[in-house]
Kinemage of the C-alpha trace (Angstrom):
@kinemage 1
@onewidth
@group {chain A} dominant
@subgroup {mainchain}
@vectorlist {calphas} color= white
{ca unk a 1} P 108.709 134.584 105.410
{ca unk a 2} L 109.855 137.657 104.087
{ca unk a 3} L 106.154 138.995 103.440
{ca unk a 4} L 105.490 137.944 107.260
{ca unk a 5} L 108.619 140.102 108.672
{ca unk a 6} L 107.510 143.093 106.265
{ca unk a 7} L 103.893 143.126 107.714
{ca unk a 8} L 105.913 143.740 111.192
{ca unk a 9} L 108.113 146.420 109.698
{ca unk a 10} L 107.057 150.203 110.536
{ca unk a 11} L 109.588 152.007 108.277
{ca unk a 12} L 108.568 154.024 105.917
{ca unk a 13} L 111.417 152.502 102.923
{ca unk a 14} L 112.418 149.841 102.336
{ca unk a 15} L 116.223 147.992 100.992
{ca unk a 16} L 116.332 147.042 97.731
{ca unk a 17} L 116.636 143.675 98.425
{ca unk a 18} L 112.802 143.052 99.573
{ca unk a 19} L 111.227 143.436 96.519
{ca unk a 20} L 108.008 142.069 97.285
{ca unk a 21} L 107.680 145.023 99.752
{ca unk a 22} L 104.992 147.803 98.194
{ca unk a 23} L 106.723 150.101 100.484
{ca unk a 24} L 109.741 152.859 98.486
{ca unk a 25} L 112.815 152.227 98.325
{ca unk a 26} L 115.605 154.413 100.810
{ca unk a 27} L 117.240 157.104 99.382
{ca unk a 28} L 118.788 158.761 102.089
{ca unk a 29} L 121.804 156.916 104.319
{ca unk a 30} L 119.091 157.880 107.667
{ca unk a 31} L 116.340 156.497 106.213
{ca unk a 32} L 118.279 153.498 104.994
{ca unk a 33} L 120.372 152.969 108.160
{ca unk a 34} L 117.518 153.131 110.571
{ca unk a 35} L 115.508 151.088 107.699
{ca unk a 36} L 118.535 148.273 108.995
{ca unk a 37} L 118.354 148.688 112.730
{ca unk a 38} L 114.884 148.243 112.514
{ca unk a 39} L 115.230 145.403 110.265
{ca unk a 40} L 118.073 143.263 112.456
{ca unk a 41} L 115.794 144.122 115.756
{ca unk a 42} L 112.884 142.561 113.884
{ca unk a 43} L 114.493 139.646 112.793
{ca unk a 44} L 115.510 139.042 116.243
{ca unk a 45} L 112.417 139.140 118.071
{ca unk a 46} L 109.916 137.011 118.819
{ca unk a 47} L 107.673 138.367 115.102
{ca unk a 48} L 110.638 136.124 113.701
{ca unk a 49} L 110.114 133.277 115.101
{ca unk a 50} L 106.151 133.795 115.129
{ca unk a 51} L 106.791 133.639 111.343
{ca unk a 52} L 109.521 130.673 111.129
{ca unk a 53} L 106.611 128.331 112.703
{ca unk a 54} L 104.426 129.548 110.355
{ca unk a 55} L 106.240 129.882 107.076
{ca unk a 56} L 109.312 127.129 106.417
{ca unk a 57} L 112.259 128.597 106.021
{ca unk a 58} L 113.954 128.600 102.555
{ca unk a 59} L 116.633 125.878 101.415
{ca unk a 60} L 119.187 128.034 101.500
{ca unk a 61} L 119.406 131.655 102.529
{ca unk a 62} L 122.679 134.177 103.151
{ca unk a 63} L 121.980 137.038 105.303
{ca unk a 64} L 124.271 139.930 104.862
{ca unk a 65} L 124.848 142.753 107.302
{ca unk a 66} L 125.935 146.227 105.369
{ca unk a 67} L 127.557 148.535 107.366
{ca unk a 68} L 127.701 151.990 105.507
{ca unk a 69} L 130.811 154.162 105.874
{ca unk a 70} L 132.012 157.544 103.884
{ca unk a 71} L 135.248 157.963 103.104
{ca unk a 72} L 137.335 160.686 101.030
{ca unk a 73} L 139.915 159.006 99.192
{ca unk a 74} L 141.870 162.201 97.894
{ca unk a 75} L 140.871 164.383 95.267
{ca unk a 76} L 137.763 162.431 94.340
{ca unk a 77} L 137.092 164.537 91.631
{ca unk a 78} L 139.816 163.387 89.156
{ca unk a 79} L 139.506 159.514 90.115
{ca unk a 80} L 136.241 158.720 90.325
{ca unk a 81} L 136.497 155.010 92.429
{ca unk a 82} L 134.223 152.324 94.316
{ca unk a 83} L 135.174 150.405 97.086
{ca unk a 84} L 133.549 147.362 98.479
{ca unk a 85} L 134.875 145.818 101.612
{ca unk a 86} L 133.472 142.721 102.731
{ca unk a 87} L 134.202 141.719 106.554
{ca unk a 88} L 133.287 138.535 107.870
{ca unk a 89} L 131.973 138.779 112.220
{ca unk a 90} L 132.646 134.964 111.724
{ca unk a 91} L 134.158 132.153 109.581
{ca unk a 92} L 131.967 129.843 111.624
{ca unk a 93} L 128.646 128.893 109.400
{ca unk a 94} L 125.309 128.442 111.083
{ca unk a 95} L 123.035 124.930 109.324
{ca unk a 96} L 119.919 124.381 110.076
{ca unk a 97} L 118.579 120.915 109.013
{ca unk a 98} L 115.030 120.242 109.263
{ca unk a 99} L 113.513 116.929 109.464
{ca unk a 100} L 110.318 114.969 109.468
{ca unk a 101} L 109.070 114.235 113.027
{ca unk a 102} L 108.195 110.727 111.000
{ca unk a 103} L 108.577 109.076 108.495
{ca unk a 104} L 105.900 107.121 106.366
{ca unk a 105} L 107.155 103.641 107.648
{ca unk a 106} L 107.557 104.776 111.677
{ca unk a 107} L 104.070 106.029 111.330
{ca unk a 108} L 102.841 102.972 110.095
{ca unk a 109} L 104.673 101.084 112.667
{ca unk a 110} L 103.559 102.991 115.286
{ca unk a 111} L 99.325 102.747 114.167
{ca unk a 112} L 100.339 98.881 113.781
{ca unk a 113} L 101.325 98.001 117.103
{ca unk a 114} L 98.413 100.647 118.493
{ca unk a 115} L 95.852 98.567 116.485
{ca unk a 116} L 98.176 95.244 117.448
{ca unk a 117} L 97.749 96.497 120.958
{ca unk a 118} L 94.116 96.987 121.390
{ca unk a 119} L 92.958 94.104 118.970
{ca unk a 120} L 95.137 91.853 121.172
{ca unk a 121} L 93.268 93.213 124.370
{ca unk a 122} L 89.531 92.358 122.503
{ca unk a 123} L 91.105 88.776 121.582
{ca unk a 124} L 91.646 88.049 125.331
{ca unk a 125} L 88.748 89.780 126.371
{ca unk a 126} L 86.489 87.776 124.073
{ca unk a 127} L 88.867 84.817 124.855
{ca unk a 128} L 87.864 85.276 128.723
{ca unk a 129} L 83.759 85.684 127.751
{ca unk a 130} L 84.252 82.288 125.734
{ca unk a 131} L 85.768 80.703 129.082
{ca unk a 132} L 83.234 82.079 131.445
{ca unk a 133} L 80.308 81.016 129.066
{ca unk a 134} L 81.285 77.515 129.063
{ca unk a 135} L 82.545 77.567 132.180
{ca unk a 136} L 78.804 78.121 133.221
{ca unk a 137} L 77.077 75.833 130.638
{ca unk a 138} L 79.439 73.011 132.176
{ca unk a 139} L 78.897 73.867 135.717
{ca unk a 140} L 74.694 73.990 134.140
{ca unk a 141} L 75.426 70.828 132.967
{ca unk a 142} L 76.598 69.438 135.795
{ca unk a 143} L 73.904 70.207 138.082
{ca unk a 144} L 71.442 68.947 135.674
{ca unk a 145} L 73.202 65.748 135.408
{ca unk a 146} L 74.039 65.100 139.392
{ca unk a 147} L 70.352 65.532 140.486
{ca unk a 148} L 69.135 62.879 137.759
{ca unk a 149} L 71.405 60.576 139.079
């Protein structure tokens, strides 16, 4: 899927995360920032979805959203520090279960009463020839055997 959103992408960089991408990585926080919005717009759209029908979607993904903020802690000169914050929109958790339209035994089921279905609709019709035959032969018969009389 990834390979089908990156096809859609325009940027000229890429995160560092898509690594299949041929496309450089961002260096600068403008490049990489509107390397994101584009990103998030794209995985909204319809190109998403065009590629969910035609790529599954992996077992399990997580999808992070990076927000990038400066800040000047003090003199950063003599402590030289990281921070990573990690915020959470939502403790709710999307799942997405896929599932067989059928199975191997409803298919089966379903092609058995089809075919149970239609040969029982050539038994009766072959039934009703047999009757109508004979059903003539007899009334044949009959007029053969009245006039002799």
């Amino acid at each position: 899927m990834e390979n089908c959103l990156l096809s859609s992408l325009k940027s000229s960089c890429v995160g560092p995360w898509l690594t299949a991408s041929k496309k450089p990585l961002c260096r600068k926080a403008e490049e990489y920032t509107r390397f994101i919005q584009e990103y998030e717009d794209l995985i909204g759209t319809t190109n998403a979805s065009r590629c969910n029908q035609r790529c599954p979607r992996r077992c399990q993904s997580v999808r992070f959203r990076p927000i990038l903020e400066t800040n000047n802690i003090g003199n950063s000169e003599n402590m030289p520090s990281a921070w990573i914050n990690f915020y959470f929109p939502s403790m709710e958790v999307e799942v997405l279960e896929e599932q067989w339209s059928y199975d191997i035994l409803e298919m089966l089921g379903e092609l058995g009463g089809s075919l149970g279905i239609m040969l029982g609709f050539s038994l009766l019709s072959i039934y009703d020839l047999l009757d109508v035959a004979l059903s003539n032969i007899r009334s044949c018969r009959k007029k053969r055997i009245l006039p002799n009389r």
